[in-house]
Structures are given as structure tokens and as C-alpha cells.
BAMI-770222 format. One record per atom (N, C-alpha, C): x, y, z; residue in three letters. Coordinates in pm, whole numbers, plus 50000, padded with zeros to 5 digits. Layout:
// BAMI-770222
XYZALA/...
//
This chain:
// BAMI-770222
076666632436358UNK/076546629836215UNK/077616637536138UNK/078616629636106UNK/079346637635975UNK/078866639935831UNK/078526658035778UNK/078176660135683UNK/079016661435572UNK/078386657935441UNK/079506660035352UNK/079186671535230UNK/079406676535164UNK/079206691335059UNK/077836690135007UNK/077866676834978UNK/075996672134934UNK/075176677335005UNK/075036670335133UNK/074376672935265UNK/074166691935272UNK/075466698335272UNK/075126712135278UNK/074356717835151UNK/075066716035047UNK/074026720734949UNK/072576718034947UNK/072326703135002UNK/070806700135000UNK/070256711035086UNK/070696712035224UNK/070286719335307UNK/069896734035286UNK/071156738435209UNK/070766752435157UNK/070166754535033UNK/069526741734986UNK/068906747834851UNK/069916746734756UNK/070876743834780UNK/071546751134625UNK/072606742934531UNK/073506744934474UNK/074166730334421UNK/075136727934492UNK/076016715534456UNK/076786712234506UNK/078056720534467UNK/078286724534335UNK/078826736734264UNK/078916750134312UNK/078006754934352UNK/078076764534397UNK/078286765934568UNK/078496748634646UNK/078986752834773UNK/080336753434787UNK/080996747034652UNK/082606745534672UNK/083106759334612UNK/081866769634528UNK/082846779134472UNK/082626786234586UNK/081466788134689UNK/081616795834834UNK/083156791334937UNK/083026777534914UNK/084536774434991UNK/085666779534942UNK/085636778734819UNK/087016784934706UNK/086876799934677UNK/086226803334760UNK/086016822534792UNK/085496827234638UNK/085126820334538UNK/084666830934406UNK/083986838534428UNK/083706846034347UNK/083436862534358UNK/082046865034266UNK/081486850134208UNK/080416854234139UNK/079016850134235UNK/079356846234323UNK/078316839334413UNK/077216849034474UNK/076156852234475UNK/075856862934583UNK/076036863534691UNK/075996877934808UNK/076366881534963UNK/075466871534983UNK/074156869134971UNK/073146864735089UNK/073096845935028UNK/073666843034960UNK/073356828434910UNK/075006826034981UNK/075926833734957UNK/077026831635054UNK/076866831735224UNK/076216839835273UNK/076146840835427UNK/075556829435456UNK/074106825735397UNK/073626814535435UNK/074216798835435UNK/075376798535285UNK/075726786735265UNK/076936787535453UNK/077556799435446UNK/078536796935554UNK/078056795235680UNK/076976799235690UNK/076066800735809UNK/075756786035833UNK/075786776935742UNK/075126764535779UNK/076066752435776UNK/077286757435754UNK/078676748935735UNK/078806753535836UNK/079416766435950UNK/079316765436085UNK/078646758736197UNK/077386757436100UNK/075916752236238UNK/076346733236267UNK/076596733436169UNK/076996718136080UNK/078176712836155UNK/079576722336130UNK/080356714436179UNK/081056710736078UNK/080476715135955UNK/080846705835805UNK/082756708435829UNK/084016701735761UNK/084966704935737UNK/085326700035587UNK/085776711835485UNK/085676708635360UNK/086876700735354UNK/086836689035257UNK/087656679635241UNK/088516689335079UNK/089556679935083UNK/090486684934945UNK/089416688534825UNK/088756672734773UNK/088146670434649UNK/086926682734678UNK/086206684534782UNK/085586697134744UNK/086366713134714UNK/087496714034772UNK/088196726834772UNK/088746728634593UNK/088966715334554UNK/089236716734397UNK/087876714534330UNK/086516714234376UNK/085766711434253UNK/085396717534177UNK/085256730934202UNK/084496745434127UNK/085986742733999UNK/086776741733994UNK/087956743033913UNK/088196729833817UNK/087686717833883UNK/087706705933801UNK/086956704833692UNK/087646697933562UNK/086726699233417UNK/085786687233447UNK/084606692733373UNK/083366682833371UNK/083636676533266UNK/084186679033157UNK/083946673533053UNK/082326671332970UNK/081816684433015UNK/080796690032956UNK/080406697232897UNK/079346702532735UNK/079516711832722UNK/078416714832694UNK/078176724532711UNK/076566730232690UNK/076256735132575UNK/074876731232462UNK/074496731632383UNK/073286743632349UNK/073786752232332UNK/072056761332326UNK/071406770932207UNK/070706763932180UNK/069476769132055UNK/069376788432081UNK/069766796432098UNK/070006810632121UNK/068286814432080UNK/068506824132098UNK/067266835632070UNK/065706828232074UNK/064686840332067UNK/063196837832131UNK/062856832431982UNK/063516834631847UNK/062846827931762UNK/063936816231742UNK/063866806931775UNK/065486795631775UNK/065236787831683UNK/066156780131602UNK/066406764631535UNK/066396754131624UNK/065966747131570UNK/065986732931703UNK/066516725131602UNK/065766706631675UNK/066436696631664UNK/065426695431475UNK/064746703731434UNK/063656699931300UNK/064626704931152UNK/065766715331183UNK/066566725231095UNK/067376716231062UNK/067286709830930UNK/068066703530860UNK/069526706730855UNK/069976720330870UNK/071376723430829UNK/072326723730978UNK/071276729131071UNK/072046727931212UNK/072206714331270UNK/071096707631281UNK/071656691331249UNK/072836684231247UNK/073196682731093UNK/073836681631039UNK/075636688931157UNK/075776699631136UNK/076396707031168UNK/076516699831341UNK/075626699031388UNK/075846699131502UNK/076116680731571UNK/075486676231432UNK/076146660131493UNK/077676659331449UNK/077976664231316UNK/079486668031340UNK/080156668531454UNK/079676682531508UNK/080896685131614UNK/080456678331754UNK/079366668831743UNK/079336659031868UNK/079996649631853UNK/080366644431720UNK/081226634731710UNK/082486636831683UNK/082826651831639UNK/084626657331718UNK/084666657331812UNK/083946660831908UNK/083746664832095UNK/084076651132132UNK/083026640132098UNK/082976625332154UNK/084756621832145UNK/085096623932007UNK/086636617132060UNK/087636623832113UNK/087316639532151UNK/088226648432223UNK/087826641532407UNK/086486634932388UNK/086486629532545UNK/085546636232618UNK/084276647132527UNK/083686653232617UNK/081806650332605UNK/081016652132616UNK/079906649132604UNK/078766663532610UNK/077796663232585UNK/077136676432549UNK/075966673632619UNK/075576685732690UNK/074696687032769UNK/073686698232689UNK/072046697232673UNK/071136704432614UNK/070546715132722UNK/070856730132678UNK/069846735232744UNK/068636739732668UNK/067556742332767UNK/066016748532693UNK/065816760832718UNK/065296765932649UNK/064876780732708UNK/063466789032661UNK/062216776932685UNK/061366778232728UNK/060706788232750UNK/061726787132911UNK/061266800432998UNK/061456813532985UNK/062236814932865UNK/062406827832807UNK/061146828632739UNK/060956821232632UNK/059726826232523UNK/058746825132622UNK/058256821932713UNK/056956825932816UNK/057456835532884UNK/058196845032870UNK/058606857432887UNK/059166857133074UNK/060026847133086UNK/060556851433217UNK/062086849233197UNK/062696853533271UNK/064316854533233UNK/064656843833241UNK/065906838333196UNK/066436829733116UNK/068326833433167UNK/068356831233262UNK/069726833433300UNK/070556818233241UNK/071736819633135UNK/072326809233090UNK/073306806733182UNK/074146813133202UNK/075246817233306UNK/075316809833395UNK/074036815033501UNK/073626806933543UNK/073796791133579UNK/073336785733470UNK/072926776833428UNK/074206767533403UNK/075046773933327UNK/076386762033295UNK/077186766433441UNK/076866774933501UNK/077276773933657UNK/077096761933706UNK/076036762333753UNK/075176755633786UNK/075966736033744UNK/075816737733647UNK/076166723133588UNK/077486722833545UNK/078556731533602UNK/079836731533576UNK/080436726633412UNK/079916735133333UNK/080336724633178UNK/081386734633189UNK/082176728133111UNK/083726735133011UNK/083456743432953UNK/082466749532864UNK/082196760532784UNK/081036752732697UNK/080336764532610UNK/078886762932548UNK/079516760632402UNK/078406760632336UNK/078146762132199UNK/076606765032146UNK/076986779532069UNK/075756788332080UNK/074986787431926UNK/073806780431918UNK/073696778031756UNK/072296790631737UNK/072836795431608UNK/072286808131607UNK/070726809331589UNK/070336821531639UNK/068776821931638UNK/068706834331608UNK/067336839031597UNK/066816854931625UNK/066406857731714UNK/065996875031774UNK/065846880531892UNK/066586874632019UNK/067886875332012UNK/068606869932121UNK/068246873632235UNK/067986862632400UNK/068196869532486UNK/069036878032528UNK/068916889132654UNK/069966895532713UNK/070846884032752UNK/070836871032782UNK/071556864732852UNK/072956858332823UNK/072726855832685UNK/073056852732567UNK/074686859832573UNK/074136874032553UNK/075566888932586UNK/076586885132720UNK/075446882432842UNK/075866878032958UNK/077306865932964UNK/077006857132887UNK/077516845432893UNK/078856850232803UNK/078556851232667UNK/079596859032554UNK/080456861832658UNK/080416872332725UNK/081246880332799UNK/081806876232954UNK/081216862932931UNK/081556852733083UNK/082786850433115UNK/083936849233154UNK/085046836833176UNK/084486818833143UNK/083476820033113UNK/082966803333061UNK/083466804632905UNK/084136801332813UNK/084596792232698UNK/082796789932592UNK/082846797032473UNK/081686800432414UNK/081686796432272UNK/081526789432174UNK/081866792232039UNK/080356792131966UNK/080256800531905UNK/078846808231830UNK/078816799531660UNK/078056792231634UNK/077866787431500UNK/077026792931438UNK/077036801731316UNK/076336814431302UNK/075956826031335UNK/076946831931447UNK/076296837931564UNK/077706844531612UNK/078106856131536UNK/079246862931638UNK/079116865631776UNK/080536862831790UNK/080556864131916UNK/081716870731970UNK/081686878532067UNK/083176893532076UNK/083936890432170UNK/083486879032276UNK/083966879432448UNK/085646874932439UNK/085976877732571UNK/087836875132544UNK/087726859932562UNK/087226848332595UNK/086496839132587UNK/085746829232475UNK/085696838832386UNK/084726831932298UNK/085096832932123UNK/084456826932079UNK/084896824331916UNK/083876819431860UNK/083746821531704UNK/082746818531606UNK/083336812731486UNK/082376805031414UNK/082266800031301UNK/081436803231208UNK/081866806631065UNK/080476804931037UNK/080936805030837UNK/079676802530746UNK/080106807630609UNK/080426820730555UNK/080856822930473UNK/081116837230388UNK/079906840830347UNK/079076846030424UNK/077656847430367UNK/077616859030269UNK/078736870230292UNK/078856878730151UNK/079106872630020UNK/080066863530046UNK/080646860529920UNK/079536850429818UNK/078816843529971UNK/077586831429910UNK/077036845729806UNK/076386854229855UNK/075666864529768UNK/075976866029651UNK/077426868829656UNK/078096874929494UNK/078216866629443UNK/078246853029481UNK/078026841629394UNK/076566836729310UNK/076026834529377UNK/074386834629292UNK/074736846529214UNK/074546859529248UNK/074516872229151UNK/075406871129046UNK/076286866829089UNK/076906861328931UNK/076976851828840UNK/076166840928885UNK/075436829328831UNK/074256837128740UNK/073446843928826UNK/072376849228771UNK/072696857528674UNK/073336863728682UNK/074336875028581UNK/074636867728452UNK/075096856828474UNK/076026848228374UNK/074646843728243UNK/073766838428324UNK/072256835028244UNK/071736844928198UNK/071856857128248UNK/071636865628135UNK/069826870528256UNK/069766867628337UNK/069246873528462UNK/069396889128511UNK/068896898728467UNK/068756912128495UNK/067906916328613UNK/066196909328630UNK/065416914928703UNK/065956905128897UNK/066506908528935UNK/066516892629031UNK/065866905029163UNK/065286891029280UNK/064826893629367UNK/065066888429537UNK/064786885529638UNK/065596882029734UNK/064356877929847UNK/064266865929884UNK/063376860230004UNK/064106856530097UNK/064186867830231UNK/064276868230360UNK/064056855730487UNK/064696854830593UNK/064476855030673UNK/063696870130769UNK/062936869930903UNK/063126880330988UNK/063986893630980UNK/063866904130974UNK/064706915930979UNK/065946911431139UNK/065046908231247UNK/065546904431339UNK/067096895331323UNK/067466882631220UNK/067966872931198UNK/069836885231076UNK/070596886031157UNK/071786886031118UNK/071816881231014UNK/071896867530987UNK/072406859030913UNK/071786864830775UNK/070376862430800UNK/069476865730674UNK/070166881430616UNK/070136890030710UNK/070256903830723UNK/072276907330604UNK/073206900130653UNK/074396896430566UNK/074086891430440UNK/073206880930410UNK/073016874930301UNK/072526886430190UNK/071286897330263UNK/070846899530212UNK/071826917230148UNK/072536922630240UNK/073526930630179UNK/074556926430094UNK/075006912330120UNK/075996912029994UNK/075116906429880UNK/074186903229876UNK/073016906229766UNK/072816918429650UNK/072676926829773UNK/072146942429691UNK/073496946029649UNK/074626942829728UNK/075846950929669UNK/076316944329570UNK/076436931129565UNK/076426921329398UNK/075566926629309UNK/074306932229304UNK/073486935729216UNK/074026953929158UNK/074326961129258UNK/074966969529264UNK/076136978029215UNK/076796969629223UNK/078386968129174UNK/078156960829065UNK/077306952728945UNK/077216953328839UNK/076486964728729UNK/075516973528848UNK/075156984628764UNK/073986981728714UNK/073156970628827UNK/071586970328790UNK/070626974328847UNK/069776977428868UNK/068106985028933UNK/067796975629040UNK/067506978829161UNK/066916971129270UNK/065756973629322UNK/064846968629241UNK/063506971729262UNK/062716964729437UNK/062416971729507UNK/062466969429640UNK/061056961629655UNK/060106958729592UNK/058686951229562UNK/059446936529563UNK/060486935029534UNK/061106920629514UNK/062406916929608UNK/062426923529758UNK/062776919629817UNK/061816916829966UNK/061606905430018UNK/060486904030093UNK/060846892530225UNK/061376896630320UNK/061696892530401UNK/060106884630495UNK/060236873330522UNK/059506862630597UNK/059646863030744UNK/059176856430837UNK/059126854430974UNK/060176844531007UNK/060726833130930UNK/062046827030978UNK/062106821430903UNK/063116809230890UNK/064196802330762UNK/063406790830713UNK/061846787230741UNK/061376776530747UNK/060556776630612UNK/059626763830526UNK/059066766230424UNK/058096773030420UNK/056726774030564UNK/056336780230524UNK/056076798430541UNK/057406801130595UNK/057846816130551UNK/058256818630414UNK/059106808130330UNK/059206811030221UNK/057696812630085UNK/056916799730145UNK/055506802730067UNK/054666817830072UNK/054596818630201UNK/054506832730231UNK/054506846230128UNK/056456843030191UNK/057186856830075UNK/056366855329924UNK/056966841529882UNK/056876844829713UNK/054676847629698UNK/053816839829749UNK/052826845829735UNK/052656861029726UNK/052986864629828UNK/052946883729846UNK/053366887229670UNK/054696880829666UNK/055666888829537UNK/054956885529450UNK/054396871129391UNK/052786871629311UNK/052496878129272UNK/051416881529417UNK/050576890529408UNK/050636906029397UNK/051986907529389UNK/052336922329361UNK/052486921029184UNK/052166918829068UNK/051746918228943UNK/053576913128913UNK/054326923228852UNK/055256920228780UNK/056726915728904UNK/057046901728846UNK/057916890428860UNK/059346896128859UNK/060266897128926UNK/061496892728901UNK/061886878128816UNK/062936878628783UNK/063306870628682UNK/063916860428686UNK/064456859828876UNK/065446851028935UNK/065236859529062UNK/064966847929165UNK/065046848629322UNK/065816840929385UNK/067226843429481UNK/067666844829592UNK/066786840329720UNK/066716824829755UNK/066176826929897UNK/067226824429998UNK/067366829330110UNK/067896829330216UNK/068096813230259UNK/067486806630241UNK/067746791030294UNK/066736778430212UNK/067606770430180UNK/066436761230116UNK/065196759130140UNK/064956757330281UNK/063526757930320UNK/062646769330246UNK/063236782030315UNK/062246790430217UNK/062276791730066UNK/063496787030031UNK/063276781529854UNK/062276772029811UNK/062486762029880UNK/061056750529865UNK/059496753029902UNK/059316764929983UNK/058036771030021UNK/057806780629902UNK/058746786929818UNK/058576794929724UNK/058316787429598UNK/059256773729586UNK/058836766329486UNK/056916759529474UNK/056276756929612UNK/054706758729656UNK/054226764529556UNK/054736778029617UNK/053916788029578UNK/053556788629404UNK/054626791429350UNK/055196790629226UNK/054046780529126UNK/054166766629212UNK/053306759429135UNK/051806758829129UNK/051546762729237UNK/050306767529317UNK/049646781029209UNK/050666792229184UNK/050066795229074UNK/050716796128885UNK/050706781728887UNK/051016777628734UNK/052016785928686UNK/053276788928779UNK/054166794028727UNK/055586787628661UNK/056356782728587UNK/057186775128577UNK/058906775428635UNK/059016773128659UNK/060476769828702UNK/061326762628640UNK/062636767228611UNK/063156780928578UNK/062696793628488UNK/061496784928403UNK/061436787928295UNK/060596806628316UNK/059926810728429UNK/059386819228467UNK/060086827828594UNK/060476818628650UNK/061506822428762UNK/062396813128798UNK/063746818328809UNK/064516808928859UNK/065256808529010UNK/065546801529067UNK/065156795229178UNK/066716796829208UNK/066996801729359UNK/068606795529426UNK/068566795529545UNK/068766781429644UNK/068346783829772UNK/069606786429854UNK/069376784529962UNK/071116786330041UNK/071136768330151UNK/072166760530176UNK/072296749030259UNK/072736741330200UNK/071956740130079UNK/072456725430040UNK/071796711430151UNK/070566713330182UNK/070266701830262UNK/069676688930154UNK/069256682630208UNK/068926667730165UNK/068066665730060UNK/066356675530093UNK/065786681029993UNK/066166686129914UNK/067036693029859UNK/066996697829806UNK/067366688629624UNK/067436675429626UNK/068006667329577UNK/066176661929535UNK/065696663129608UNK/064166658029569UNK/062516668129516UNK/062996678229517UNK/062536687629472UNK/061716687129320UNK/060946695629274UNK/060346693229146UNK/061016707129082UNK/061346713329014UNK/062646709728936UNK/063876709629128UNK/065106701729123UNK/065956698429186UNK/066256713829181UNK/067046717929351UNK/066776726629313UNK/068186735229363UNK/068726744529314UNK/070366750829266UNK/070276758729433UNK/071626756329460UNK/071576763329631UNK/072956766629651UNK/073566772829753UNK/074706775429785UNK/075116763929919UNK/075996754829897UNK/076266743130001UNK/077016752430066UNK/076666751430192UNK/077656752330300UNK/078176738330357UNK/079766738730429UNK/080216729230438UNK/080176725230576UNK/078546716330593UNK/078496714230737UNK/078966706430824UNK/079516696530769UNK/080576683530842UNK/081866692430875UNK/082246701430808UNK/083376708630830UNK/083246720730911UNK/082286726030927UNK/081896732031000UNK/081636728131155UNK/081196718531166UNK/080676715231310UNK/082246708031317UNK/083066702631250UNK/084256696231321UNK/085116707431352UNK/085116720831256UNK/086356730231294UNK/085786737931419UNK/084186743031450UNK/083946748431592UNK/084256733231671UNK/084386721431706UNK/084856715031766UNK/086676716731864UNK/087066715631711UNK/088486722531720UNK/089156734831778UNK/087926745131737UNK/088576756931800UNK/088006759231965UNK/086556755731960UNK/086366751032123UNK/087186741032196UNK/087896733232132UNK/088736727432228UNK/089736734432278UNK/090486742432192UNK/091786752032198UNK/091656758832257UNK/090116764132232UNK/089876774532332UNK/089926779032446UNK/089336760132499UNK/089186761332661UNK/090526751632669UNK/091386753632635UNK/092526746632690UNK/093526755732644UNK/093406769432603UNK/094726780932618UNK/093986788132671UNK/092886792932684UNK/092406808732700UNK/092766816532726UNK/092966820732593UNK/093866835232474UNK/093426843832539UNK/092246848232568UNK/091286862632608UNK/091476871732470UNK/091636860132354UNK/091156871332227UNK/090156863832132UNK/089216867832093UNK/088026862031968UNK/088966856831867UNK/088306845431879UNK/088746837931718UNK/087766835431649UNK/088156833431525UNK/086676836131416UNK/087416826731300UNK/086366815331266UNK/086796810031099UNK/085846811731024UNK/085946820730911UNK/084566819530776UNK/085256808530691UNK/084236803230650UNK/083726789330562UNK/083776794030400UNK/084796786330312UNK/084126790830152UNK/082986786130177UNK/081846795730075UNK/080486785830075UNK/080746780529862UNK/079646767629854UNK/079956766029685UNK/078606766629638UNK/078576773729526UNK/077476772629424UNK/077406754329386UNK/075906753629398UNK/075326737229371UNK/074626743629225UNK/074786742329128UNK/074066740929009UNK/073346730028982UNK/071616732429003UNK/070906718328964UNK/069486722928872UNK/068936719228869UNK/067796725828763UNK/067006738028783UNK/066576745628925UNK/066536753428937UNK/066276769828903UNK/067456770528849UNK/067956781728809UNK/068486780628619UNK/067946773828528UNK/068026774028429UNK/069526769228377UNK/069546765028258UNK/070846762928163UNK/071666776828137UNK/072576772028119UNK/074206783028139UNK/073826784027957UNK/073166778627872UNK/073526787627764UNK/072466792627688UNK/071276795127801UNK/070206803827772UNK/070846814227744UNK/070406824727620UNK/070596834227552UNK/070386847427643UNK/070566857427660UNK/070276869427689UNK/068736875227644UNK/068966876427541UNK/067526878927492UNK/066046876027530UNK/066676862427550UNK/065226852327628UNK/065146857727763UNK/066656857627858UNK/066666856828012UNK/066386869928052UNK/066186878328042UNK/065766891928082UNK/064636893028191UNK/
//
């Protein structure tokens, strides 16, 4: 019987990938998954043909897709979406196709090797869409020779590159919107402490408030469990129920703006007219809202096409240096957040 690389991998359990990188001597393989694969290509008789001696090295034209961390965004997050059918449809005409991983088996608390994994399935490099509480594995990969680009989600490896908005500058923008209305008391609804993203938003926040020389009363900053509405209902209930109102709230992402807007109405509060409202995305809702409601757009078609772009470059020079593009983000002015020629007097 003549065997062919299939045949051995079946035999040993393992992929077909990982019998050609044992033939092509790589160095990431383990001693004992190596002895055995050679052990059974001797018993065999096997003789590796060309097309296996080049396969560990041949492009799949694959790339792996993964939702990061134990608290993740999926396919329900309006803004990653968006973002991410973008750059499937830059990828599609660069010629490559996207492969989904899960990671499940992390949040039922067993390891979660990614590495692994695009081993395993030989893709060209990932694309890492940001989450909270990142796995260890996550670092693993960053720092792989596999081709990585992070959408929300720095990333340091000689390998890898990120995208993402000016989430400082989004800050100093509302704060100076709010500023402009004549907005003194303002306040700030969180994502997770865990969540970066939220965590940026929320320093160039305090330092916009800061650097104009106003009071940051800490009762009115109230970070939620994640970017969704009802973390934002959450927050603003608590802030409620703590008696005296800020005057204008900052949420971290439309969702939790629209869970705050709930709340708000829930207890007969008015909008703008009691609090005024600024979410961050710019998603779809936000256009259908009761008052419509003022947000910072990020530019997600442009976003998911430029990590397209720079993951292509990426894995077709590999620099071995981080590349990084920040995004202008734009103030959306919609009812929200009150009229530009409310008085001072009133807006306090």
C-alpha cells in the first residue's frame, strides 16, 4: 500500500499541517508529537513527495477571525459588524476568505490555545476584534511569526498591527460640545474597568474636563459590565438614584446611551432638557431613538477597509515592526444633547 501525508496524519492523530511542518524540520512542533509522527513515516515506508515538503510554507489564503477576550463582541455589536463586513469585502477582492474562530472553551474555563489553532488551519494571519479580559493566548499569538491586525485592540508583536479611532480626541470633542452649551456639571457611562477602549475614552474625558478648569465629581462617573444597553440602563439608574444629576452624560457607546435613554424615561426625566445625552458609534439606532440621539461616528467602512490594507502589506513584507492607524472620529449633532444657542444661565 502506498501512503500519502493524509494517511500519516490520520494515523497519528494529527493534521495534515503539522506532518509537513515535521518533514520541513520546524521548530514549533513538539519532541513527542515529532518522534511519533517520524516513527510512523518509517513504519510506513511513507516517501514525502515535493507538494508536501512545500506545504507548511504555502498561502492558504485564509484568515482567521477572532472575537478576543472572556467578555467578547460577537456577530449582535452593531459597530463591529459593520467594520468587519468591510474588511471581508476588501479581503474578498485581495483573493482571500475568512475563517471564524470560537472560544467557548475559554469562557468554560479551559485553555484556549489560538496559535494553535491558525496552525492547525494554516491561515495567512488573524484579525483580532477587541474584547475584555483577554486570554493569555491572545499575547501568545501577538507575538507569533503568524501576521495579526487588532481592531480596537493594540497590538506590539514584530508581526502585528492595529487600527483603531482617536478615542482621546473622540473625548475632547463631546467636552467641548458640552462646554460650548454652556454644560458645566457633565458625567461619564462606562464600559467594564477591564475594557481598554472604555478605559481611553474615559481619560481623555476627565482630562477634557480638566484642562478646562472644571470639578469632577466622581458619583457621576459609573462604569457598567460591557458596551451593551442593558449595562447602560444599569449605570444611569444607579446615577438616579444617587439624588443630584449631572447636566450632560458621555456614554461610552451608543448602546449604553440608549439603555441610559430607558432609564431616563423610566423616571420622567427629559432629554436634553434634564440631561443631555452623547453616545459613541454612530450605529443605525441611533437615527431612531426618542429624542435622536448626538454620538461620536466612527468611520467604520473605513476602518475595516484600511485593517484590510494594512493586513495585506503586512503579510506580504513582514517588516517585524508594529504598524498602527488612528481614525479621526466626528461629532454627530442630533437632538440629544440640546441646541447650540441655549444660554449659559439655563445650561448649568
Amino acid at each position: 500500500m502506498a501512503y500519502n501525508i493524509k494517511d500519516i496524519a490520520k494515523i497519528a492523530g494529527v493534521s495534515v499541517s503539522t506532518v509537513s511542518k515535521i518533514i520541513n524540520n520546524y521548530s514549533e512542533i513538539s519532541e513527542d508529537t515529532k518522534t511519533k509522527v517520524l516513527q510512523i513515516i518509517k513504519e510506513t515506508g511513507y516517501t514525502p513527495s515535493n507538494s508536501a515538503k512545500t506545504l507548511a510554507t504555502k498561502s492558504s489564503n485564509l484568515i482567521g477571525v477572532i472575537f478576543a477576550g472572556k467578555l467578547n463582541v460577537d456577530f449582535t455589536h452593531p459597530f463591529f459588524v459593520e467594520v468587519l463586513n468591510a474588511f471581508k469585502k476588501q479581503m474578498g477582492l485581495l483573493g482571500y476568505d475568512l475563517l471564524f474562530f470560537s472560544n467557548e472553551k475559554f469562557q468554560s474555563g479551559d485553555t484556549n490555545d489560538y496559535l494553535a489553532r491558525c496552525q492547525h488551519y494554516n491561515v495567512d494571519g488573524c484579525v483580532l476584534i477587541s474584547g475584555q479580559e483577554l486570554e493569555p493566548s491572545i499575547a501568545q499569538l501577538d507575538n507569533s511569526p503568524i501576521p495579526c491586525i487588532g481592531v480596537d485592540l493594540k497590538l506590539s508583536g514584530g508581526n502585528s498591527g492595529y487600527i483603531m479611532s482617536d478615542n482621546f480626541k473622540m473625548s475632547s470633542k463631546v467636552v467641548e460640545h458640552f462646554y460650548l452649551l454652556g454644560y458645566r456639571a457633565l458625567g461619564y457611562i462606562g464600559s467594564t474597568l477591564e475594557s481598554d477602549i472604555s478605559n481611553m475614552r474615559e481619560s481623555g474625558y476627565r482630562k477634557a474636563i480638566e484642562d478646562l478648569g472644571l470639578p469632577i465629581n466622581e458619583r457621576w462617573f459609573i462604569n457598567g459590565s460591557n458596551f451593551y444597553e442593558a449595562s447602560g440602563y444599569e449605570a444611569m439608574r444607579r446615577m438616579i438614584a444617587g439624588g443630584n444629576l449631572p447636566r450632560a452624560v458621555f456614554a461610552a457607546s451608543d448602546q449604553l446611551a440608549i439603555g441610559a435613554i430607558r432609564a431616563l424615561k423610566e423616571a420622567s426625566l427629559s432629554i436634553p432638557d434634564t440631561i443631555a445625552l452623547i453616545g459613541c458609534d454612530d450605529i443605525e439606532a441611533c437615527n431612531y431613538t426618542t429624542p435622536k440621539l448626538s454620538t461620536i461616528r466612527q468611520n467604520k467602512s473605513k476602518i475595516g477597509r484600511l485593517a484590510a490594507l494594512m493586513f495585506y502589506d503586512l503579510i506580504n513584507s513582514q517588516s517585524g515592526t508594529t504598524s498602527f492607524i488612528v481614525v479621526e472620529p466626528e461629532l454627530v449633532v442630533r437632538e440629544s444633547c440640546g441646541a447650540a444657542e441655549r444660554s449659559l444661565n439655563t445650561a448649568q
